[in-house]
VOGU-3710 file (C-alpha; in Angstrom, 3 decimals, decimal comma):
1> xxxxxxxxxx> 0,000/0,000/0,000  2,807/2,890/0,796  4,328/1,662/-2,398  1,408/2,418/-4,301  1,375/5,642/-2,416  4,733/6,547/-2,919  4,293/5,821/-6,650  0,943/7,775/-6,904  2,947/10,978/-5,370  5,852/10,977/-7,667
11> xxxxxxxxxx> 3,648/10,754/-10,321  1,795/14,092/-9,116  4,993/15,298/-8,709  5,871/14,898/-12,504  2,782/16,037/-13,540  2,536/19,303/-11,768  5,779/20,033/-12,399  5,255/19,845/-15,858  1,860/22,404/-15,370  4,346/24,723/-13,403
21> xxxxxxxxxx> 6,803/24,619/-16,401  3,326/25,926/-18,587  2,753/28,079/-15,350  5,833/29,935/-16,330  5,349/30,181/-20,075  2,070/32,344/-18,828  0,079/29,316/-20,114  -1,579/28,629/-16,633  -1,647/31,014/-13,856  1,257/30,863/-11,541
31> xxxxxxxxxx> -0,875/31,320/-8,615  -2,668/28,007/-9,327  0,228/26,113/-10,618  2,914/27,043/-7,780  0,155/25,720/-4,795  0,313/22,545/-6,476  3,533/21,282/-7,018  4,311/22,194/-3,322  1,438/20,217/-1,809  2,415/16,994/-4,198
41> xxxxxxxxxx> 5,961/17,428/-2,711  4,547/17,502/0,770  2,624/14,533/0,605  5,203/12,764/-1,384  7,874/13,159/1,432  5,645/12,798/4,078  4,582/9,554/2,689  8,297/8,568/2,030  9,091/9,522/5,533  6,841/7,610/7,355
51> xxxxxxxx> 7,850/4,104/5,746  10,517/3,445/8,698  9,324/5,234/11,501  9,648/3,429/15,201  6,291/3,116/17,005  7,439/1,669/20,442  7,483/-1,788/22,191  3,971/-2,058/22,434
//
C-alpha cells in the first residue's frame, strides 16, 4: 500500500511540475500552478518519511 502511495505521489509530482513549467510560459496562472507542485511534494515526502518510523514496544 505505501508503495502504491509513494508511486501515486511521484507521479503528481511529474505532472505538476510539468503544469508549473506551462505556469511559467504564462500558459496557466502561476498562482494556481505554484500551490500545487508544493502540496504533491509535501505529501510525497511525508509519505516517504513515514515508511521506517519506530512506534514503540507495544
Amino acid at each position: 500500500m505505501r508503495k502504491i502511495g509513494l508511486f501515486i505521489g511521484i507521479f503528481m509530482v511529474i505532472i505538476t511540475f510539468g503544469l508549473n513549467i506551462l505556469g511559467l510560459m504564462r500558459l496557466i496562472p502561476l498562482y494556481i500552478t505554484t500551490p500545487l507542485l508544493f502540496l504533491s511534494l509535501l505529501v510525497t515526502v511525508t509519505i516517504y518519511n513515514n515508511r521506517n518510523r519506530f512506534r514503540g514496544f507495544r
